[in-house]
Steps between C-alpha positions, in 0.01 A plus 500: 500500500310184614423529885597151553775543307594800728448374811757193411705738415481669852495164652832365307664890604367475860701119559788589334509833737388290805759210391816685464430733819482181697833325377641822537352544868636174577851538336531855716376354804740226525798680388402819774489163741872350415630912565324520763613187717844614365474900642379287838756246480767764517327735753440188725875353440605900599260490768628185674836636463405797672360295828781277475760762556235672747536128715890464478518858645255549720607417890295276711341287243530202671185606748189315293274842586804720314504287216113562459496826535820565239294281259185729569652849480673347146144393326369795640777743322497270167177383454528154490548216687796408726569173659857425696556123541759346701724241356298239672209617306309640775328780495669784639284771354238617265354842415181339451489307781441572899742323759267260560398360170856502441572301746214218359628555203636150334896487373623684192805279437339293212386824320615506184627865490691420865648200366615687180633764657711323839647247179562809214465818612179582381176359530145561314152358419173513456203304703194530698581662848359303781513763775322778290317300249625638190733427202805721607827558291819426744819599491795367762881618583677340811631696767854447735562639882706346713206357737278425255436424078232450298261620237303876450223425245284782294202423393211695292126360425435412175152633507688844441627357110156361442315867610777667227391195257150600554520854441643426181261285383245781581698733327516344152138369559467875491700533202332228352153674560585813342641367225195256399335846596636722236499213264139522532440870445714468233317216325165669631576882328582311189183299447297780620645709244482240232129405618355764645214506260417132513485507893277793477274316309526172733411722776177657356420155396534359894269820621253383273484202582543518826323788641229547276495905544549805270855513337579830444847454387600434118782347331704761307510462129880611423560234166312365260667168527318197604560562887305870415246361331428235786513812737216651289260202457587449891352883570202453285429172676523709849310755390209263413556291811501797681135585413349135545681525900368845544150378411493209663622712792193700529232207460675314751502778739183594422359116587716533817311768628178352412508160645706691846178769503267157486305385801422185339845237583618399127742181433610433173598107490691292252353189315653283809319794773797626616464838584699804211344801678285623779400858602525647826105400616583163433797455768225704699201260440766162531688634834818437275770655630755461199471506102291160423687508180645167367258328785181266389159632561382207737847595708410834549074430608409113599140538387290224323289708359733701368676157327193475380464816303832467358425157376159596320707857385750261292250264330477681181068543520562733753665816432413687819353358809371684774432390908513530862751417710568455860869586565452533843230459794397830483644603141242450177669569196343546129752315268498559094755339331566507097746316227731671334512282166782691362745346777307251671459645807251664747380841651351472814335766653392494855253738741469464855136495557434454839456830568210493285365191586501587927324858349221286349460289734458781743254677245281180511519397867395913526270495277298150653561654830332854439212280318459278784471803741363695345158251374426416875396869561394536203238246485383598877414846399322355162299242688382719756463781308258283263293376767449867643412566159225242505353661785654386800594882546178565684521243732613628841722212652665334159570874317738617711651181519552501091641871515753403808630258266561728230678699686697249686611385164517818325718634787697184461533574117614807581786429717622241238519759244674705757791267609513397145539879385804521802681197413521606188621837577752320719647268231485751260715720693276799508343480859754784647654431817641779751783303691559686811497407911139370648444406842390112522304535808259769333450344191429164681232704727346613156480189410359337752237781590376503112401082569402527856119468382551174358705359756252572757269356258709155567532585875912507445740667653790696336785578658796755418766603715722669280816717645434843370850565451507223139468681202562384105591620217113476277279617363225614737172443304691143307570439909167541592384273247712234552439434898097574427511217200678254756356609820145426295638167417604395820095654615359302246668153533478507916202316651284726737650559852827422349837729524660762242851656602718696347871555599826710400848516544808581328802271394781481276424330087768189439601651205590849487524551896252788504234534773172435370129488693317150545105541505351187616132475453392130710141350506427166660251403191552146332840595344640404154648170364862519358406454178236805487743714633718581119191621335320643808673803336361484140123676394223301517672246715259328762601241749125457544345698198144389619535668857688818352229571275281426824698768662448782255899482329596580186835291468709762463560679836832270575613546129454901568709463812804280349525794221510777740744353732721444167422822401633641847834276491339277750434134512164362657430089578310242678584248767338302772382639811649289799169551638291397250384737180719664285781812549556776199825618511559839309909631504505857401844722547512685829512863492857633697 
């Protein structure tokens, strides 16, 4: 059967069910109502009958309070409302009432059901109560004593027919329900067993389609018939389907895993450069913190250059272009994009280069620094060893002078080579260090007694008082090293008959909270500017590269001491002496 033709079917079945359940909801629900009102027409009539021979019996009625309370006890016992009127048509009393709204309360005599039943006997209707805001059903027999007449009315909310209306309506929307319900498995178990084998085959069809994985279920062949013989063409095209998929499969997985084990940042772009794919490096390399997918490249990185590429990748003389880029200040990126002329689009492939680039940079600022200190020496010991050669070797004034010079510069040689040999050692990793507690005062004393020569030289005067009781956590020989590089600094840079001092004491680091040692070493030389003061850190770095060379230093004894500072968790910079000069500050953990 036809599916649309089916589900008209259903549709046609489903109003006529839904139609007739509704007249007949309605039809029940108004004849329940008419018994209803009946059943309380009578129990109200019996009801007021009740309080009316309760009133022409009961002594002392005349007393407003007794009248109350009689009405009261009687809605209490019957469950609905009692109101005594007098002939008058005041309000005498009202079991929904207290004495003193009954007392504001407005005449009755122009009620309809206290008209009716002073005039005939009986008395009913139906209206919107004013004191209890509600539709209420009333029903109204007089009453005779020999003080007094008037009226006992019953009266019962209508809200109490309308909850029974409702209830029904649930109930045969209920009914209703369960019968469109077993309408439907009953339709539904006879067009699955009529189509079972057509469904089967719609549903294979969708997973195709849809999912594009392995099928592993098959149609059973049970007729040769034209529905079997679909069901076997429909396996055959699975099975073949089912081999393309499983291939595909494995080349696309295996090109996942390549281009996420790449270091290189790969977008593949469509002919209008939006972005279809990007690996892992590239949302590394671009900062991006969700898929680029569907975006346009110049979205994603606002470079010209890169525009530029792009635009010289797409004119059809250029299959592949390759360049630099400058993503960022500090970023230098090697860009190499190429067509794809079977779609139109582009593969660009991107490596973050500056690495490299600040590596060879440093290689050739290294390699012109070693040269430049290196040919100084050099040439010294060259020169003067020529001219000794040429006989000046015998004379007994200028000789000695020639060989002092050699050695002066092969002496100077050698401690290049040496600090070039530790700093080496230090970035490398491989210059061991034995971490453990070292006094500050001794290894300052070391210090200072393994340059006291060459201060005296200068006529200055070092100064140390250091409490004995500081100790860090170093290592002693790397600690040694570091306050004889600096304190030789400060030496060096002091004019004679100037001032060296060195001072201590502990404190707490901003960051973690942990004590730590402060080693001040403060000279009162000519100082250094601001902008010196970045790089005074770096080898080979001369605020006055004449006067250091002057001086006998290599370059590197400040680059030595940042390293081993680092090396010893421990932070070391420069600042301004308030006095005039310069102070070294180097912040090395205290030992407990």
């Amino acid at each position: 059967m036809n599916a649309g033709v089916r589900l008209k079917l259903f549709a046609i079945s489903l109003a006529l069910v839904v139609g007739v359940g509704l007249v007949s909801g309605l039809y029940l629900e108004r004849q329940l109502r008419d018994w209803l009102l009946d059943r309380i027409e009578l129990e109200l009539l019996g009801q007021a009958r009740l309080a009316r021979d309760l009133v022409e019996t009961a002594p002392g009625v005349s007393d407003g309070a007794v009248v109350d309370t009689l009405a009261d006890r009687m809605g209490k016992s019957t469950g609905v409302r009692i109101t005594i009127v007098g002939g008058d048509g005041k309000l005498l009393g009202d079991s929904g009432l207290t004495l003193s709204e009954i007392a504001r309360a407005e005449n009755h005599a122009e009620r309809p059901e206290v008209r009716q039943a002073l005039t005939q006997g009986q008395g009913e209707a139906t209206r919107y109560s004013v004191s209890v805001h509600t539709d209420m059903f009333y029903m109204a027999v007089p009453f005779q004593r020999a003080e007094m007449h008037g009226v006992v009315r019953a009266a019962m909310a209508l809200s109490d027919v309308d909850s029974v209306a409702a209830r029904l309506r649930l109930v045969v929307f209920v009914a209703g329900l369960l019968g469109l319900g077993l309408a439907v498995c009953i339709s539904g178990i006879a067009s699955h067993l009529a189509l079972r084998p057509l469904r089967s085959l719609v549903r294979n069809a969708r997973l195709v389609t849809s999912s594009g994985e392995s099928i592993t279920t098959r149609l059973p062949v049970s007729s040769n018939d034209e529905l079997g013989r679909l069901a076997g063409s429909f396996n055959e095209l699975v099975d073949e389907l089912d081999q393309t998929l499983s291939s595909l499969a494995g080349e696309r997985d295996r090109l996942e895993t390549i281009l996420g084990g790449m270091t290189e940042a790969l977008l593949a772009l469509d002919p209008n450069d939006r972005v279809t794919h990007a690996n892992q490096a590239a949302l590394d390399l671009l900062s991006l913190a969700e898929s680029p997918i569907g975006h346009l490249l110049v979205e994603l990185v606002r470079v010209p250059a890169l525009g530029e590429l792009m635009a010289r990748v797409h004119d059809a003389s250029a299959a592949v272009v390759e360049s630099e880029l400058s993503l960022a200040p500090t970023q230098t990126v090697l860009a190499r994009a190429a067509s794809i002329k079977s779609t139109g689009g582009t593969i660009l492939v991107m490596l973050d280069i500056s690495e490299m680039r600040r590596l060879e940079k440093v290689r050739r600022d290294f390699v012109a620094n070693v040269s430049h200190e290196l040919r100084t020496p050099v040439s010294v010991i060259q020169a003067n060893a020529e001219t000794l050669l040429d006989g000046a070797l015998s004379h007994p004034t200028r000789g000695p002078e020639f060989l002092n010079a050699i050695l002066r510069n092969a002496q100077r040689l050698s401690r290049l080579v040496s600090d070039l040999l530790d700093l080496s050692r230090i970035e490398s990793g491989h210059f061991s260090l034995e971490i453990q507690p070292t006094a500050v005062s001794a290894a300052v004393q070391r210090a200072v007694e393994s340059i006291r020569g060459l201060a005296q030289r200068k006529r200055l005067t070092v100064a140390a008082n250091i409490s004995s009781e500081l100790s860090v956590l170093a290592d002693s020989t790397a600690f040694d090293q570091v306050l004889t590089n600096l304190i030789v600094n400060a030496v060096k840079y002091t004019p004679e008959d100037g001032h060296v001092e060195i001072r201590a004491d502990r404190a707490r680091a901003e960051a973690a909270g942990a004590a730590v040692i402060h080693i001040d070493v403060c000279d009162d030389g000519s100082g250094i500017e601001p902008r010196h003061r970045l790089r005074i850190f770096e080898r080979f770095y001369r605020v006055d590269p004449g006067r250091s060379r002057e001086m006998g230093g290599t370059g590197l004894g400040l680059s030595i001491v940042k390293h081993l500072v680092g090396a010893m968790h421990g932070e070391v910079g420069v600042s301004d002496n308030p006095t005039g000069g310069s102070v070294f500050r180097v912040t090395l953990p205290a030992a407990s």
